[in-house]
GUKOL-871843 format. One record per residue (C-alpha): residue number from 1; x negated, z, y; residue in three letters. Coordinates in nm, 4 decimals, always signed. Example, Ala and Ser with C-alpha at 12.3 -4.5 7.8 and 13.67 -1.06 7.14 Angstrom:
<fifis>
(fifi 1; (-1.2300; +0.7800; -0.4500); ala)
(fifi 2; (-1.3670; +0.7140; -0.1060); ser)
</fifis>
This chain:
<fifis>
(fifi 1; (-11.2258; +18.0332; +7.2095); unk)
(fifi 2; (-11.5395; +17.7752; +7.2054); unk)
(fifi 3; (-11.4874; +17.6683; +6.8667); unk)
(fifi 4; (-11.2660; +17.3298; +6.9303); unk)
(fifi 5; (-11.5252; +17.2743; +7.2793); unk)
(fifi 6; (-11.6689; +16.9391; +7.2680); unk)
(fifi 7; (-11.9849; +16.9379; +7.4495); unk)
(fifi 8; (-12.0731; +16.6092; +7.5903); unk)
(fifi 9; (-12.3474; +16.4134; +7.4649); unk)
(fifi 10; (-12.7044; +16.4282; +7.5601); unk)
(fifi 11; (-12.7998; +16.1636; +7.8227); unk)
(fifi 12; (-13.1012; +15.9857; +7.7262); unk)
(fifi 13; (-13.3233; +15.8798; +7.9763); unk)
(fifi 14; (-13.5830; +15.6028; +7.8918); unk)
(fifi 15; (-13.9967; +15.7061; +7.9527); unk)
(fifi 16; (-14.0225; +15.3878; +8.1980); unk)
(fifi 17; (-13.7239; +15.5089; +8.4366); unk)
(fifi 18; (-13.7774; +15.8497; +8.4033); unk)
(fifi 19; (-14.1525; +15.7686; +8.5413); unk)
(fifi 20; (-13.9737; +15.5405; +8.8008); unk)
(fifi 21; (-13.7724; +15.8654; +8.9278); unk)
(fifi 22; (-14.0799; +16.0720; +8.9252); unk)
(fifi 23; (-14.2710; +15.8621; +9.1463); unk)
(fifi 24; (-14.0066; +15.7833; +9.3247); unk)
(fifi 25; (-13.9815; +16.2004; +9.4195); unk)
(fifi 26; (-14.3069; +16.2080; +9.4717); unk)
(fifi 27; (-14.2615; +15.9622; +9.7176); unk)
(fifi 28; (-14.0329; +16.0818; +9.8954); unk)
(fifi 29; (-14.1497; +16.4714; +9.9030); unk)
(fifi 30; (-14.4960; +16.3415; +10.0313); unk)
(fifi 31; (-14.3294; +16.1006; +10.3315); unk)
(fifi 32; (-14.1144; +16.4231; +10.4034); unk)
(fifi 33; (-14.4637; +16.6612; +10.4443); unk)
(fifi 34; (-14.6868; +16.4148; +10.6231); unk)
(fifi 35; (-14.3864; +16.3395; +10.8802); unk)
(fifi 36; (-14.2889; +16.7137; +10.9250); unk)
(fifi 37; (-14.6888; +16.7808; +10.9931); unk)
(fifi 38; (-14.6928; +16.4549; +11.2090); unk)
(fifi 39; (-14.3929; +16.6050; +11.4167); unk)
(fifi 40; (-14.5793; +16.9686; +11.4682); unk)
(fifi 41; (-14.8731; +16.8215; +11.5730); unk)
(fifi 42; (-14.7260; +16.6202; +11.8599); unk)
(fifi 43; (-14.5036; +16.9165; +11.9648); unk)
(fifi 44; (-14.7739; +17.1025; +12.0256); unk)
(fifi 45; (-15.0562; +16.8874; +12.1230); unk)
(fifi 46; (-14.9028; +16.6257; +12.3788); unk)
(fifi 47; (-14.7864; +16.8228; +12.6845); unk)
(fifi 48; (-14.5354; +16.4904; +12.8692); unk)
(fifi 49; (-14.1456; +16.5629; +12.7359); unk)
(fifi 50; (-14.1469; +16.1607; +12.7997); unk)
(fifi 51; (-14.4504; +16.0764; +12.5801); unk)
(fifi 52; (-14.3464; +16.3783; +12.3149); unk)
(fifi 53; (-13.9990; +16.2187; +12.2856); unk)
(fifi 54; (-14.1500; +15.8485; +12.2401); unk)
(fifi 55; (-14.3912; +15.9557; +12.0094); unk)
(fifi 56; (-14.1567; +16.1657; +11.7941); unk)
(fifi 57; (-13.9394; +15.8563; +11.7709); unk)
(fifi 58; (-14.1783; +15.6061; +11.6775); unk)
(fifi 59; (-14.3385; +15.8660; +11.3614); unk)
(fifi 60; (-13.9656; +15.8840; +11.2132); unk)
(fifi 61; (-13.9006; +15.5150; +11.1981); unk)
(fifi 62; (-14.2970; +15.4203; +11.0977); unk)
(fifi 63; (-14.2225; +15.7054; +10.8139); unk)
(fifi 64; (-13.8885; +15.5454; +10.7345); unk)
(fifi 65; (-14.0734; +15.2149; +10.6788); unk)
(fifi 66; (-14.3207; +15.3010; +10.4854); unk)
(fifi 67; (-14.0683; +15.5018; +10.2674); unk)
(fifi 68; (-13.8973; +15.1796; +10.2373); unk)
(fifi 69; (-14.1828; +14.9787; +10.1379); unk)
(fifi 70; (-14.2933; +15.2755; +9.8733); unk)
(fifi 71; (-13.9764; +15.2270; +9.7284); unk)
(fifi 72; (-13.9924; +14.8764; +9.7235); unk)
(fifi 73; (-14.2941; +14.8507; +9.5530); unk)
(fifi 74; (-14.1896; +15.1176; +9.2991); unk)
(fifi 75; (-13.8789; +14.9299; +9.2025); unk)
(fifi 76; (-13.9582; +14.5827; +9.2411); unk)
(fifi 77; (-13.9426; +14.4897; +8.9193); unk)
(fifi 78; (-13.5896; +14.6209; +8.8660); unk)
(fifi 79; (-13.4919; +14.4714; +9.2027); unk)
(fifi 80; (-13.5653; +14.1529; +9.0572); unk)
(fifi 81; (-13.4104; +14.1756; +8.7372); unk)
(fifi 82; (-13.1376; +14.3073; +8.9508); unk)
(fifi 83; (-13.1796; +13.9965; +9.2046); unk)
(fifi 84; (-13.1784; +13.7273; +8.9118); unk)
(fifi 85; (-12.7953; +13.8826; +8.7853); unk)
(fifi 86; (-12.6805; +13.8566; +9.0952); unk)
(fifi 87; (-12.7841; +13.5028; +9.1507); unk)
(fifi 88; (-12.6658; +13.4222; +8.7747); unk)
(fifi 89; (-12.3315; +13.5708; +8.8885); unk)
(fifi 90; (-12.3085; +13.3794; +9.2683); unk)
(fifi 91; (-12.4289; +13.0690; +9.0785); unk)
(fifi 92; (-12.1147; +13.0811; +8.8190); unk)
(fifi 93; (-11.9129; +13.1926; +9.0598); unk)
(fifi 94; (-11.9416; +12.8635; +9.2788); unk)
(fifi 95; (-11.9342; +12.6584; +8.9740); unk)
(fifi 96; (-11.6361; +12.7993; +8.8403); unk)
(fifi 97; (-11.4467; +12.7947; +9.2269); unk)
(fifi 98; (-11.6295; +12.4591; +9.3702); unk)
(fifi 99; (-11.3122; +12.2722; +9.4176); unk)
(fifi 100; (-11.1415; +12.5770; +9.5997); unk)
(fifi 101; (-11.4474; +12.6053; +9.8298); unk)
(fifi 102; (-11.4428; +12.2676; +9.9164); unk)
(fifi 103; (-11.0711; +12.2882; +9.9700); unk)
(fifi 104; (-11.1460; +12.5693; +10.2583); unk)
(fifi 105; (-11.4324; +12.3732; +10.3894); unk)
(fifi 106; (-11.2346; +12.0433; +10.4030); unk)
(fifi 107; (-10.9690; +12.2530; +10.6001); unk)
(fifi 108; (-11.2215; +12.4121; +10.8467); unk)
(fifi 109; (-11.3862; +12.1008; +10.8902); unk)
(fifi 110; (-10.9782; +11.8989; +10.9249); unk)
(fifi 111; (-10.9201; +12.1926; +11.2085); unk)
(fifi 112; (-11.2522; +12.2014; +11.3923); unk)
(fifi 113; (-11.2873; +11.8313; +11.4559); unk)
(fifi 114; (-10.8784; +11.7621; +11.5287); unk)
(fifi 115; (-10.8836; +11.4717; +11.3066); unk)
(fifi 116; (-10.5303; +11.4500; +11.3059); unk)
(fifi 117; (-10.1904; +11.6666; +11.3494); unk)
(fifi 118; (-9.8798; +11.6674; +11.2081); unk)
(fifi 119; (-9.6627; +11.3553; +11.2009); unk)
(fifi 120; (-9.9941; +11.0545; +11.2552); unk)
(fifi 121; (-10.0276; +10.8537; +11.0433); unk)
(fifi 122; (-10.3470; +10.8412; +10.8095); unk)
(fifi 123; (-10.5343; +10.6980; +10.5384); unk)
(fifi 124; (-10.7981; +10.8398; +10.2830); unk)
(fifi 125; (-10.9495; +10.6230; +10.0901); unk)
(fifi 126; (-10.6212; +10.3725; +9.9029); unk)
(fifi 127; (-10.3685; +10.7023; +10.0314); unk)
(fifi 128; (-10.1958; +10.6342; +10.3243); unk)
(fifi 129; (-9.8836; +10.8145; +10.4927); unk)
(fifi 130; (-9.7098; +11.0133; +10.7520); unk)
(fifi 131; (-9.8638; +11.3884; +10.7833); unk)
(fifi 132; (-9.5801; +11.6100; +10.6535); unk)
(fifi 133; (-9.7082; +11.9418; +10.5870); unk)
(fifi 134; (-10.0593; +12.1132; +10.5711); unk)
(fifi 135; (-10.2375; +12.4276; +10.4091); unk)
(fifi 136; (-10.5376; +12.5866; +10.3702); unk)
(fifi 137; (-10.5981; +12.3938; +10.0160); unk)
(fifi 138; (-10.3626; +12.0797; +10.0856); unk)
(fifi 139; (-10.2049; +11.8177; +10.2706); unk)
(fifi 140; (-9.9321; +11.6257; +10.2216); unk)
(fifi 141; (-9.7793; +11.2632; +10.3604); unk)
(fifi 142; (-9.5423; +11.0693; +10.3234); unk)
(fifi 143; (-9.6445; +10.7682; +10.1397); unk)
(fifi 144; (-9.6153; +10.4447; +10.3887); unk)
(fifi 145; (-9.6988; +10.0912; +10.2373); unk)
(fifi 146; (-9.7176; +9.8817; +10.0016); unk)
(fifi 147; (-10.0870; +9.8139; +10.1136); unk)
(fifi 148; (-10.2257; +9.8442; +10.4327); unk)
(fifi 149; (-10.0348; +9.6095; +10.6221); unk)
(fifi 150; (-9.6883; +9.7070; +10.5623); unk)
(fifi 151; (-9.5459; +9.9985; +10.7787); unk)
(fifi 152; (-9.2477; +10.1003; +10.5205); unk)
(fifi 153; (-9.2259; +10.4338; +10.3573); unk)
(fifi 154; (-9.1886; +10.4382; +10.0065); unk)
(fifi 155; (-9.0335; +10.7674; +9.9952); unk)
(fifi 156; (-9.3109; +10.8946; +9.7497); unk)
(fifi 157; (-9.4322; +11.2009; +9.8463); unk)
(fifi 158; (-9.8802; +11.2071; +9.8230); unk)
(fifi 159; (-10.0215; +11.5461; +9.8080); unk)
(fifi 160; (-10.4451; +11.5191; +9.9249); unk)
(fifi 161; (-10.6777; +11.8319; +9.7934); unk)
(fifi 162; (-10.8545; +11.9075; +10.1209); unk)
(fifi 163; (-11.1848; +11.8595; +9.9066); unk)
(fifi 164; (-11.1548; +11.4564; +10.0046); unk)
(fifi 165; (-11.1736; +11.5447; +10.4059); unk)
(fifi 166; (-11.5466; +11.6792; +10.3297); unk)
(fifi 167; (-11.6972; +11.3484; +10.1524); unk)
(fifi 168; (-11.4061; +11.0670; +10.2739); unk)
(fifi 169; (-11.3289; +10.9336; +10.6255); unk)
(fifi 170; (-11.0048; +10.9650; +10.7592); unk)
(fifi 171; (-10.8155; +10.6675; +10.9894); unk)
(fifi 172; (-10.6022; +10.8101; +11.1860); unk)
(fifi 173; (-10.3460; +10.5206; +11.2915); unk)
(fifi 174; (-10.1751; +10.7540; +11.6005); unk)
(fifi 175; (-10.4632; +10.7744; +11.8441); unk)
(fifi 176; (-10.1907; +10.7476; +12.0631); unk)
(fifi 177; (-9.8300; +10.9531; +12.1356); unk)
(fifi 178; (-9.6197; +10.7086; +12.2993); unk)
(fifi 179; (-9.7693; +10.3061; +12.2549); unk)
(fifi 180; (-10.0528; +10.2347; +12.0260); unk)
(fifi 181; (-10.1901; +9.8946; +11.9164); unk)
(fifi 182; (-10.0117; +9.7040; +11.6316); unk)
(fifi 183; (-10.2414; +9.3975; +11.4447); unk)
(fifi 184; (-10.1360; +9.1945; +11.1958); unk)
(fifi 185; (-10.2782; +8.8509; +11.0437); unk)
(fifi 186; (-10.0651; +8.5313; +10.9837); unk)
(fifi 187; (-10.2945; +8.2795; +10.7565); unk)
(fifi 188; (-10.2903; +7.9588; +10.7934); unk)
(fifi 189; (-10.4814; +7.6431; +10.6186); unk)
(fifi 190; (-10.7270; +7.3897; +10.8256); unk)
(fifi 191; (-10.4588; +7.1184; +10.8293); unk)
(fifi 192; (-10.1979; +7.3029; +10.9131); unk)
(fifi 193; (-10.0943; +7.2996; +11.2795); unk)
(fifi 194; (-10.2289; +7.6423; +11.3793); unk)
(fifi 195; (-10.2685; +7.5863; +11.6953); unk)
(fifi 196; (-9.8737; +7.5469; +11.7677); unk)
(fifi 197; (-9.8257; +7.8398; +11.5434); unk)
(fifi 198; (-10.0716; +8.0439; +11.7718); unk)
(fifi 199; (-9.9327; +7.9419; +12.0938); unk)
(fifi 200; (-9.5653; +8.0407; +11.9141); unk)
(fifi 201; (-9.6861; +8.3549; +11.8471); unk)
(fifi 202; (-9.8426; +8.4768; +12.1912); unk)
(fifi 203; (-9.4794; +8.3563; +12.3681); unk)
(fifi 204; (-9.2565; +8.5418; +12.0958); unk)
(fifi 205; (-9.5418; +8.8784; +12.1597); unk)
(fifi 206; (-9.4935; +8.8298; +12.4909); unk)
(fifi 207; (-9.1190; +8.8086; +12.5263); unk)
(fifi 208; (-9.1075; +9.0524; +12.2421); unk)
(fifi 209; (-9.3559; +9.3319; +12.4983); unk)
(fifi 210; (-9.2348; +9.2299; +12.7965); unk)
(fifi 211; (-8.9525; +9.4951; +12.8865); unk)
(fifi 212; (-9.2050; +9.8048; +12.8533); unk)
(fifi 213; (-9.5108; +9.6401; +12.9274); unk)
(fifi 214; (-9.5936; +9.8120; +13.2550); unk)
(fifi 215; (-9.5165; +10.1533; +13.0914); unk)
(fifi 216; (-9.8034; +10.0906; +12.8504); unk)
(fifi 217; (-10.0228; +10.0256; +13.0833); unk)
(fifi 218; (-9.9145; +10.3203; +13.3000); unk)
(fifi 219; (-9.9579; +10.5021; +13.0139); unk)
(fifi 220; (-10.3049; +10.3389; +12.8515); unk)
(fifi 221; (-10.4719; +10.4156; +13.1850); unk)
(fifi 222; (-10.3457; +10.7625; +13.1485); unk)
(fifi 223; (-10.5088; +10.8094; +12.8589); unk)
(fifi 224; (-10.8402; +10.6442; +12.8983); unk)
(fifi 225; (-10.8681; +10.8923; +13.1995); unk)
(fifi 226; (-10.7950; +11.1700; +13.0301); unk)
(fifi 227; (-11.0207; +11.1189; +12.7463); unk)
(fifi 228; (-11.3191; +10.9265; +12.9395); unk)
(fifi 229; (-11.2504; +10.5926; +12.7530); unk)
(fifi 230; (-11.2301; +10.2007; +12.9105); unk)
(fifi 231; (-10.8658; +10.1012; +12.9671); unk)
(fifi 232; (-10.8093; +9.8176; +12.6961); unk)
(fifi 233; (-10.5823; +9.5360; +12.7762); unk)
(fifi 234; (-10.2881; +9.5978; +12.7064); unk)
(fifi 235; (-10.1310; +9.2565; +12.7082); unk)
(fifi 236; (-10.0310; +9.0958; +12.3141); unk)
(fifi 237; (-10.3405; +8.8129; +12.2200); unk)
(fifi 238; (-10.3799; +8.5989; +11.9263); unk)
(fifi 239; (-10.7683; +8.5504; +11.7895); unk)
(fifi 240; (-10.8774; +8.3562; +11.5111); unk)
(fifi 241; (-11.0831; +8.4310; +11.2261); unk)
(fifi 242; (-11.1926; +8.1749; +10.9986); unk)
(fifi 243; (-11.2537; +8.3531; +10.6612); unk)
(fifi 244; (-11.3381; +8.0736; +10.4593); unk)
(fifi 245; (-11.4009; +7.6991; +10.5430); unk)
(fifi 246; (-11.0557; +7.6085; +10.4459); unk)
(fifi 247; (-10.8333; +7.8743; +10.5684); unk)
(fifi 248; (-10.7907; +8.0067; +10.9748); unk)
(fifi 249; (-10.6017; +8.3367; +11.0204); unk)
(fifi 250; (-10.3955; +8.4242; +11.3477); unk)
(fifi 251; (-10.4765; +8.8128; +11.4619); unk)
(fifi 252; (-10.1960; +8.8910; +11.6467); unk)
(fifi 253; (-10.2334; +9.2331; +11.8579); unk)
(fifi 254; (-9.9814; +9.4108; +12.0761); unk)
(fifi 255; (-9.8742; +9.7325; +12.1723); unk)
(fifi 256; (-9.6118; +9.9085; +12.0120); unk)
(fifi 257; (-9.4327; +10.1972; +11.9855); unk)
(fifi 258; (-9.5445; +10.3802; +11.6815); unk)
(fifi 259; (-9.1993; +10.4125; +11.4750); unk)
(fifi 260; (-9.1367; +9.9880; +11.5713); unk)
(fifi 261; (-9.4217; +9.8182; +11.4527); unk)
(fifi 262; (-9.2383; +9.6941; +11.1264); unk)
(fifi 263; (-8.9463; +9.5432; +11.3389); unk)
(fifi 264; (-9.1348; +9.4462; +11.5897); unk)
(fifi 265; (-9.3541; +9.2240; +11.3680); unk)
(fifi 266; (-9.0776; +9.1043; +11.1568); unk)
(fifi 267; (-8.8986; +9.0208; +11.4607); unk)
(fifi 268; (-9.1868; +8.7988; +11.6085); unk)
(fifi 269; (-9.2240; +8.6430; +11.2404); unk)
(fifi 270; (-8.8404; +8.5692; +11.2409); unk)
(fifi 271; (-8.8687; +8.4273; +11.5433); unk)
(fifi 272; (-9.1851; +8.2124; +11.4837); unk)
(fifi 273; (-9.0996; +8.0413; +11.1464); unk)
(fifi 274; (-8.7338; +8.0335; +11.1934); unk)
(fifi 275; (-8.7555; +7.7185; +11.4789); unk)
(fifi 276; (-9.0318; +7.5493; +11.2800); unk)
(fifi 277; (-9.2552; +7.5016; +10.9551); unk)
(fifi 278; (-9.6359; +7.5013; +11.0773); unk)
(fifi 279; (-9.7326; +7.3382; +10.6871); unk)
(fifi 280; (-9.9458; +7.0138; +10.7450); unk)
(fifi 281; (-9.6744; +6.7948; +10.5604); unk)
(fifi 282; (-9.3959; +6.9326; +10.7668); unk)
(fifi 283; (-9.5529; +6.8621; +11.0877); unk)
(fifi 284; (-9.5914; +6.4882; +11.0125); unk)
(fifi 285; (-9.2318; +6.4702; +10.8816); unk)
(fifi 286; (-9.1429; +6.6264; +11.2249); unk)
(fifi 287; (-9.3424; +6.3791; +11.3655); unk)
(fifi 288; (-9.1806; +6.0939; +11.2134); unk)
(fifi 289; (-8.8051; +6.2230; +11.2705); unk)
(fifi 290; (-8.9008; +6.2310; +11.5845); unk)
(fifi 291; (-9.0192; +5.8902; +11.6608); unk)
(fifi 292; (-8.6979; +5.7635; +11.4505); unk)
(fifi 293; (-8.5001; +5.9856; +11.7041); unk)
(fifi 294; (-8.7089; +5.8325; +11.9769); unk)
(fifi 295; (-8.6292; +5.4774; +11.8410); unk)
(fifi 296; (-8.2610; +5.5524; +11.8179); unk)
(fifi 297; (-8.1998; +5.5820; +12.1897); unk)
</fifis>
């Protein structure tokens, strides 16, 4: 009946660990003694159920320490060998899952500081889009461009690893719901007549704002109380930069509502440079049509 029995193989314990277990007993059967004698003696020596009770209490959990420290100091060196493969393992672990983890922490950190919600507009770094869709590893826009200037979208689709929230700053072009602040820059040279050109532009801005201009600033002051901020001006300006000794640019700024700040700027351009050419050889051709003109009558 046992002659096909298999008996399992003899388990072989090495001399170190077996010593480690034998200690480890002793340990443990000498804590268990010196407690249980500990507990008779205050039984029957302290007479106060209170002070009994407290002192019964603290001898378990000073036992339990020191069991704990025994044990400690029996093992250590395994728990360290132990400790060093764990760390080996966390350490390859990150390596191997860095971009994921920055991925969630780009996400936490995109959720816990609002930076933006679906449908603004943003850039990262040279992408910039509409906000179409997000996840806990992505987010994707809607490409808008080219450059930073134009307000056209390509109809390229950009999806952003959340990894680039941690490290890059976002711009979040919607700040606002309903008006925000539309800039653009008109160069001009230093003999051109710029200052016609600017005076053209703040009338066409103007003219261009004025049927909702009161509702933006109904609504800007809304805002700025809501959020604790100055109320900006809300009227269109021109200011002028001079980037280089040769050239003056026209900053035009005026508000805007956030899907008509492409037609709204080419319609102020149209306007502009469709009555006149602002070149320094036009104007003086002007100029002299003029005074023929004036001569004529």
């Amino acid at each position: 009946m046992f002659d096909n029995f298999v008996w399992p193989p003899s388990v072989q314990i090495p001399d170190s660990l077996m010593g480690l277990l034998l200690n480890s007993l002793i340990l443990v059967v000498t804590i268990g003694i010196l407690r249980a004698v500990t507990a008779r003696f205050i039984r029957r020596t302290v007479q106060s159920a209170e002070l009994r009770g407290r002192w019964l209490v603290n001898s378990r959990n000073g036992f339990l320490l020191l069991l704990l420290l025994g044990l400690v100091i029996i093992w250590g060196d395994e728990l360290r060998t132990l400790a060093l493969s764990i760390v080996a393992i966390a350490v390859a672990f990150v390596v191997a899952t860095k971009e994921l983890i920055l991925c969630l922490t780009g996400s936490l950190l995109k959720s816990g500081s609002r930076s933006f919600n679906l449908g603004d507009r943003i850039q990262v770094k040279d992408f910039r889009g509409d906000v179409i869709d997000q996840s806990l590893l992505a987010t994707t826009i809607l490409e808008v461009g080219p450059g930073k200037t134009m307000h056209q979208r390509t109809g390229r689709v950009i999806v952003l690893p959340n990894a680039l929230f941690v490290s890059e700053p976002i711009v979040n072009e919607s700040f606002t719901d309903d008006y925000e602040f539309h800039v653009f820059t008109v160069p001009f040279k230093r003999d051109d007549d710029w200052q016609a050109a600017r005076q053209a532009l703040l009338d066409a801005a103007t003219r261009q704002c004025e049927p909702y201009l009161e509702q933006v600033r109904r609504y800007m002051n809304r805002v700025s109380s809501q959020r604790g901020l100055a109320v900006p001006s809300v009227d269109p300006r021109v200011t002028i930069q001079v980037p280089a000794a040769t050239e003056i640019h026209l900053v035009v700024r005026l508000p805007a509502r956030p899907g008509q700040r492409s037609a709204l700027e080419q319609t102020i351009l149209s306007e502009v440079f469709s009555a006149r050419s602002y070149s320094a050889g036009c104007s003086e051709e002007d100029e002299a049509i003029d005074e023929s003109e004036n001569a004529t009558e």
